[in-house]
N, C-alpha and C positions, 0 to 999 in steps of 0.2 A: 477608664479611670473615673472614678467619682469621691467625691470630697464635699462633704459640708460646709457651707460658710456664711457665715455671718456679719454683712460688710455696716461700718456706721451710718448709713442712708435713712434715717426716718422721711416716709414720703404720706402726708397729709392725704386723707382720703374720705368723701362723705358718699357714703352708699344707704339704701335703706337696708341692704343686707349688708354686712364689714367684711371687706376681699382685702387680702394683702397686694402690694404692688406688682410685686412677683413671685414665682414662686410657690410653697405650699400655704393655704389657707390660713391667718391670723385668725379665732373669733372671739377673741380678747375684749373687742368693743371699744379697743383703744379709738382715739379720733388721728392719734401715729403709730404706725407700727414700724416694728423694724423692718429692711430688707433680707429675707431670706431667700438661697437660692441652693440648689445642688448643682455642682457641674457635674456634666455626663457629657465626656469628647471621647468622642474616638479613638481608636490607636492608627490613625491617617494622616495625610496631609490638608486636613482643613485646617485651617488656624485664623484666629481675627489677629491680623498685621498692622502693629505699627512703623512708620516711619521716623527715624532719627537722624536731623541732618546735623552731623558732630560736631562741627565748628559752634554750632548757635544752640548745643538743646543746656548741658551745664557741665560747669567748672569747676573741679574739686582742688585746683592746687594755687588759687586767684591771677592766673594769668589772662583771664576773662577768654580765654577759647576751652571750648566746651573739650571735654576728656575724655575716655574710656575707665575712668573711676567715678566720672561724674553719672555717668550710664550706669554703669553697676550700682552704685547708690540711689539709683530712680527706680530699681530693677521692681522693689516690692508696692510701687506704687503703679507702675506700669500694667503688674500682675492685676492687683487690686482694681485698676478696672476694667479688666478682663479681657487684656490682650495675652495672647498666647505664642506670638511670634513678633520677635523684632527683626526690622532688615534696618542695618548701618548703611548710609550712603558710603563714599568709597572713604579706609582707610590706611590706605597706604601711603609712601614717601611719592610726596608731590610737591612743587613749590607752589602751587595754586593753593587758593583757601577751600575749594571745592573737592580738589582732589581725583578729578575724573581726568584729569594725566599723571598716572603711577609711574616714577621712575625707577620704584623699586616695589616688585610684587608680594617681595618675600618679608618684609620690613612694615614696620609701624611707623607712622607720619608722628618725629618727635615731637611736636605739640599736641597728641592724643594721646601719647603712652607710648608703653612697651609689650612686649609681646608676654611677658609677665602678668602686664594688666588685664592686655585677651584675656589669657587663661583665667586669669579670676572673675571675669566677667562672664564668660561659658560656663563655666563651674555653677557660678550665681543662677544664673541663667534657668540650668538645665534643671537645677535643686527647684526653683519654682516653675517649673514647666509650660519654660519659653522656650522657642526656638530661634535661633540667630540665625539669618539670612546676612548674606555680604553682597554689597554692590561690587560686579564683576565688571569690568570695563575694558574689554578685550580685543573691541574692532580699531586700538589704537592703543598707543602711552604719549609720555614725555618726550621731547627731543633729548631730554638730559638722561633717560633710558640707556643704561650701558650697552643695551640691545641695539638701539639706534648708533651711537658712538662706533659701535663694533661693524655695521652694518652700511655708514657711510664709509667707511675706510677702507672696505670690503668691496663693495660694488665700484669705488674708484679706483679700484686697483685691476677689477675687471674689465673697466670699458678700455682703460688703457693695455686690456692686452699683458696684463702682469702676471706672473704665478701666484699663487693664493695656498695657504697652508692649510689644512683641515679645519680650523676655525674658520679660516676665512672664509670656507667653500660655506659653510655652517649658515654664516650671516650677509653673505654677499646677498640674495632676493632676500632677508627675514622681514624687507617692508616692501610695499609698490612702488617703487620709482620708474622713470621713464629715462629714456638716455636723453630724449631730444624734448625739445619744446612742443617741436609736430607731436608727436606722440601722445604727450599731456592731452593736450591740447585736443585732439583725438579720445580721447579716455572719456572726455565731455562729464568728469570728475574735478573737484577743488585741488591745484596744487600749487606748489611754494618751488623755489629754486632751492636747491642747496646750497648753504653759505658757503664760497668761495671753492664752489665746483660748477660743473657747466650739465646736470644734470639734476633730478626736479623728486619729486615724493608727493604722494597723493594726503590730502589732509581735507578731511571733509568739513571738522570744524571750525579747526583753529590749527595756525600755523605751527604751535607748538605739541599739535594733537596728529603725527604721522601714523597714515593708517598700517597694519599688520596684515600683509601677505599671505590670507586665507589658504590660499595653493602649494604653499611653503611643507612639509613635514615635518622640518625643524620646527617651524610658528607649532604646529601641532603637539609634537609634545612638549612646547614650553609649555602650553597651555594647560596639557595633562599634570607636569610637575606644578604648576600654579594651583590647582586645583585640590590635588591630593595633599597637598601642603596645609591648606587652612582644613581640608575635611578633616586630617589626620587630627587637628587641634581644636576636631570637636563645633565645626561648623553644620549646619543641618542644610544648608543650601546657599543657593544665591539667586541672588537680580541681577538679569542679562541685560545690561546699557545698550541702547541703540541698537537693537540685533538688526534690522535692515540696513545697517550701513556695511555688515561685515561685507555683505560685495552687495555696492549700491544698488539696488531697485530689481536685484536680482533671485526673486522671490526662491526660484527651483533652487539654486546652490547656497540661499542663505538656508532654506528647509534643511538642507544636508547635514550645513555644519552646526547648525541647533541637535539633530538629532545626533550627531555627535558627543556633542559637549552633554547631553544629556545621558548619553551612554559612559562619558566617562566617569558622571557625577553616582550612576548608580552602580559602575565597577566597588569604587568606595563607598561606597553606603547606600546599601537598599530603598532605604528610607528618603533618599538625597530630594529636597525639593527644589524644581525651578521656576521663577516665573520672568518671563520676556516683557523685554518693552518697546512693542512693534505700533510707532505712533503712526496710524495709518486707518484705512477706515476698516467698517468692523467686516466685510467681505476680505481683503486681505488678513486681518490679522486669524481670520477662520481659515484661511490656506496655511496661515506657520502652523496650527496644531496639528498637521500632519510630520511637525518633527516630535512629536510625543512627549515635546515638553509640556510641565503640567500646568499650568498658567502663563495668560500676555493679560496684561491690562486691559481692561474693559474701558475704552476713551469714550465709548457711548456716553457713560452713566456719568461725567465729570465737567467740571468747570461749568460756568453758566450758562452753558448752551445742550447740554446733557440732559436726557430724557428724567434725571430726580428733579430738575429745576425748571425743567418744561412743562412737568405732571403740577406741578403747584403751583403755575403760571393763571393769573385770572381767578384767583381761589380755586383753584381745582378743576375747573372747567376742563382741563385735557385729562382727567386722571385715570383715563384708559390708557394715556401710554405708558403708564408705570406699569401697566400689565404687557402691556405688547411687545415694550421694551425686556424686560424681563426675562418671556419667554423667547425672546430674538437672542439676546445672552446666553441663554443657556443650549439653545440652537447650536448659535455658531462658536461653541465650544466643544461640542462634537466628542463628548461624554469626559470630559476632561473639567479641570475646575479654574470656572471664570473670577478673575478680581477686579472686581468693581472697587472705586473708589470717587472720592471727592474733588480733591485736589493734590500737589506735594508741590516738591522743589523746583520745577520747571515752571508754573504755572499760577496765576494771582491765586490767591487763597479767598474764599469762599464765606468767609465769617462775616456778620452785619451784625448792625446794634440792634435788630429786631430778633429777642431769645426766644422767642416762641419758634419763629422761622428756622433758627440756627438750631433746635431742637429735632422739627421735625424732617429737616432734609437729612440729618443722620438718624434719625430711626427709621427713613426710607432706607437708607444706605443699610443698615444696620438687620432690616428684614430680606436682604437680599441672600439667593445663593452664592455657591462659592465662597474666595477666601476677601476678607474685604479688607482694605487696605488703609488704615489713618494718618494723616501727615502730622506730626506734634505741634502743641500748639491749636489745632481745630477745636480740641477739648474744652478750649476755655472762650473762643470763639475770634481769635488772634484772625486778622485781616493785613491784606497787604495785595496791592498790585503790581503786578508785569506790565511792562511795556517794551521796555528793553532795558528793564532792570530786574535780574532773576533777584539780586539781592532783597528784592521786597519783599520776596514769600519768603527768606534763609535767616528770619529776625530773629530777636534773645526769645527763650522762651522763660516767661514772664512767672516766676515760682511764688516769688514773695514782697510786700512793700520795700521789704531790705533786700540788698543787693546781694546775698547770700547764695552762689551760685550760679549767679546771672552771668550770660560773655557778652561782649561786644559785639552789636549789628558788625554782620558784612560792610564794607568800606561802599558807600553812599546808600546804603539800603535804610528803609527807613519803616516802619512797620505799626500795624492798626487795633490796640488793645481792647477791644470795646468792652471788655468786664472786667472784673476783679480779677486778681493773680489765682493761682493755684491753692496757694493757701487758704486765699478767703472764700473760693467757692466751695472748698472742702465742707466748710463748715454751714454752708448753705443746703438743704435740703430740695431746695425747688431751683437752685444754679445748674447752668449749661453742663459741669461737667460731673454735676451727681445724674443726669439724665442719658451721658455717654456710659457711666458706667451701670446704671439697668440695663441701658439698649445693647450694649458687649457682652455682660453676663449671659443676658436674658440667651444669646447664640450661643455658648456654653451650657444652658441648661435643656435647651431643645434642638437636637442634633438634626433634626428636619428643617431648620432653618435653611440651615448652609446646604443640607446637602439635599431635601424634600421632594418628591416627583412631583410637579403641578399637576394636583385633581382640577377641584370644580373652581373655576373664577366667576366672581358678581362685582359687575360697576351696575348702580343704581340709574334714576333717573338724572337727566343734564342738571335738572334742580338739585336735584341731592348726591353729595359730592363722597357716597360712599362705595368703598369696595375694599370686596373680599377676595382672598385667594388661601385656595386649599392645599400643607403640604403635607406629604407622605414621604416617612422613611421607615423602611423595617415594621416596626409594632405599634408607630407611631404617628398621628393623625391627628393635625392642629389646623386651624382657621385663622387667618389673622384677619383683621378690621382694621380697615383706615377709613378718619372723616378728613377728608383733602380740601375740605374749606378749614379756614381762621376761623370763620365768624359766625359759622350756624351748625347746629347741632345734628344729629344723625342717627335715630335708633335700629338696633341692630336683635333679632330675634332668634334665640337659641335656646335652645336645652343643653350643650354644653356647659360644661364647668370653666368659667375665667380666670385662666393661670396666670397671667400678666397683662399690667397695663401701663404704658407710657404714655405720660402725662405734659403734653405739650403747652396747654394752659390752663383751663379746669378741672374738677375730678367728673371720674364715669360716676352715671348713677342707673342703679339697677332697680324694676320694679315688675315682679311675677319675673315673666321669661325673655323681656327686655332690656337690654342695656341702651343707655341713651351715651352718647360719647360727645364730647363736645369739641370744638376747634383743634386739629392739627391732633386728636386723638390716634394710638394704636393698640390695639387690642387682641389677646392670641385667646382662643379659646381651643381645649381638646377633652 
């Protein structure tokens, strides 16, 4: 698919020869030029992923919890800066404001809509060529789960030695329980008693979160009718919650039933994407791709401690391991497609009042392979810590000076805006999130981004905080430059033609066959 577009990004540029930002060539001699770009994606499963956590992104009907109209109404902005895939955190009937205890799988959580809304939201969707991903949360539900309900009454009717009717037989194992305490207790698994029975249920999280009975065949194909149910309405994939807990630390039989649920995603649709969330190091989560699902998160590359935040540590002083790591990513994904990301809804959020910084650790992100993953909100440079409050990363996402849209923080969560709303950076040419939408497009217009075979890699001297790495895909063969200091400049020598530049504080300046790149610069040349 390719499409012309022309987004309103004027991005200031002083060259002794005039390069557009991205894109094809300006030589207008403007001192702004506009952003032009072509998308060229694939007919694959790469996609740049955003995150949407529903309760907190926005609100179409003023009830201050964010909607699935509010979503569909964000749909051509989301486009616009050049995500191609959204994943919804969970939205089914839960009595939780999170929603990762579904009591009903087949249902809409009435404070986000109706299944009516879906549809028009898929529809929206698909017409601008997103992909909707759903958060699948299947190593547990609700106690309030008619599953569960049916499944307590079921299993006490068994230990007592009762007959059981063909339902019951159905649901009698459909969760883990243990008859006896020893037992539990033995499992050397999290479990709760059952209320006002003498026999127990394994819950890894939370006592309202009983886990599902992997071994069951009943559990299996609910699973299967869970799944064909939203594919059927036009869903492109999902996000597997916690897939290591489906049988705790039990790597060989959670492979199995990953490769399962993977086979049934692609019964219904070829196309069907999955990506896991196996938080664990990056040696394990290279053991789950032998279930042939097509992405687990990449927890290398993320939160402050991640090799995008280690490579910029000391001005750049480690900026080999933005290489090293990279190729270890791609390694231990084992021909399958890695997601690296920054932050989301588990974890402090990553934003600081220094724009330049908040710039260039997502143009690292943002030149990486695979599908890469945004949490809403990062765009504008929204901060917030964990501790043991997830509510601080789950805050309003901040649209406009007026409350137009805005929901309600999560109940004590409390969140860190350090720029303009949405609105006003729109209108900013050199704001945080006209720099998110070059860096998204820019993987949209060069398909070797995402998917590239690493040729030739250069890191400079410890002095000079430059490198490059070579990618290839198909007919295609681009350079990209990075200067991994702030504060000192970096010339970079080519005969290549300069197709993009992101502009993290300066402009590049070109002179004969030099480009000079200044602080937190990147640069793709083919």
């Amino acid at each position: 698919m390719k499409k012309k577009l022309a987004s309103l990004i004027l991005l200031p540029i002083v060259l002794f020869s005039t390069i557009a930002s991205c894109g094809k060539n300006n030589s207008s001699g403007s001192s702004s030029t506009p952003y032009f770009h072509e998308d060229n994606i694939p007919d694959d499963n790469y996609r740049n992923y955003y995150e949407i956590f529903v309760y907190s992104y926005c609100d179409s009907n003023g009830d201050k919890i964010g909607d699935l109209n509010g979503i569909t109404s964000k749909l051509e902005y989301i486009r616009d800066l050049g995500y191609t895939g959204i994943w919804l955190t969970p939205i089914f009937t839960s009595s939780s404001l999170h929603k990762y205890n579904a009591s009903s799988y087949y249902e809409i959580d009435a404070s986000f809509g109706t299944l009516e809304d879906f549809d028009k939201l898929i529809l929206k969707a698909h017409a601008l060529g997103i992909k909707v991903i759903l958060d699948l949360a299947i190593n547990h539900s609700s106690k309030n789960a008619s599953y569960f309900q049916k499944a307590v009454e079921a299993h006490k009717k068994k230990i007592n030695f009762s007959s059981l009717n063909d339902e019951e037989k159905k649901y009698q194992d459909f969760y883990v329980f243990y008859d006896t305490e020893d037992q539990a207790k033995q499992s050397r698994k999290t479990y709760y008693k059952v209320p006002n029975c003498n026999f127990y249920y394994e819950a890894n999280f939370d006592s309202d979160m009983p886990e599902f009975n992997f071994d069951n065949e009943n559990v299996w194909q609910e699973f299967d009718n869970i799944m064909t149910f939203w594919q059927q309405k036009g869903v492109d994939g999902f996000r597997l919650d916690a897939v290591k807990y489906y049988y705790l630390n039990e790597t060989n039989k959670n492979v199995t039933a990953l490769s399962r649920i993977k086979q049934i995603a692609l019964r219904n649709d070829p196309k069907a994407y999955i990506v896991g969330e196996c938080w664990d190091s990056n040696s394990t989560i290279a053991s789950y791709y032998q279930s042939e699902v097509d992405s687990y998160f990449y927890f290398g590359a993320s939160q402050g401690n991640g090799f995008i935040r280690s490579s910029m540590g000391l001005d750049g002083a480690d900026k080999g391991s933005y290489v090293r790591n990279l190729k270890t990513m791609i390694e231990y994904s084992n021909g399958h497609i890695p997601a690296p990301f920054l932050d989301n809804h588990d974890m402090s959020r990553l934003g600081v009042s220094d724009l330049a910084y908040c710039k260039f650790q997502y143009g690292l992100l943002s030149m990486l392979n695979g599908n890469t993953f945004t949490y809403y909100g990062d765009e504008i440079g929204m901060g917030g810590t964990v501790s043991n409050n997830d509510a601080n990363a789950r805050t309003h996402m901040d649209w406009s000076k007026s409350d137009e849209g805005e929901t309600n923080n999560p109940y004590n969560g409390t969140g860190i805006y350090n720029f303009d709303p949405v609105e006003d950076q729109l209108k900013d040419p050199t704001s945080l999130i006209n720099y998110y939408k070059r860096a998204t497009n820019v993987r949209n217009q060069f398909p070797s981004i995402a998917r590239g075979e690493i040729g030739t890699t250069y890191e400079a001297s410890k002095r000079d905080r430059q490198v490059m790495i070579e990618k290839k895909y198909k007919d295609e063969t681009i350079e990209i430059v990075f200067n991994f200091s702030k504060t000192n400049t970096t010339d970079y020598q080519t005969d290549k033609e300069l197709v993009c530049y992101l502009q993290a504080t300066d402009d590049i300046i070109k002179k004969d066959n030099t480009y000079t790149l200044p602080g937190y610069g990147i640069a793709i040349f083919k």
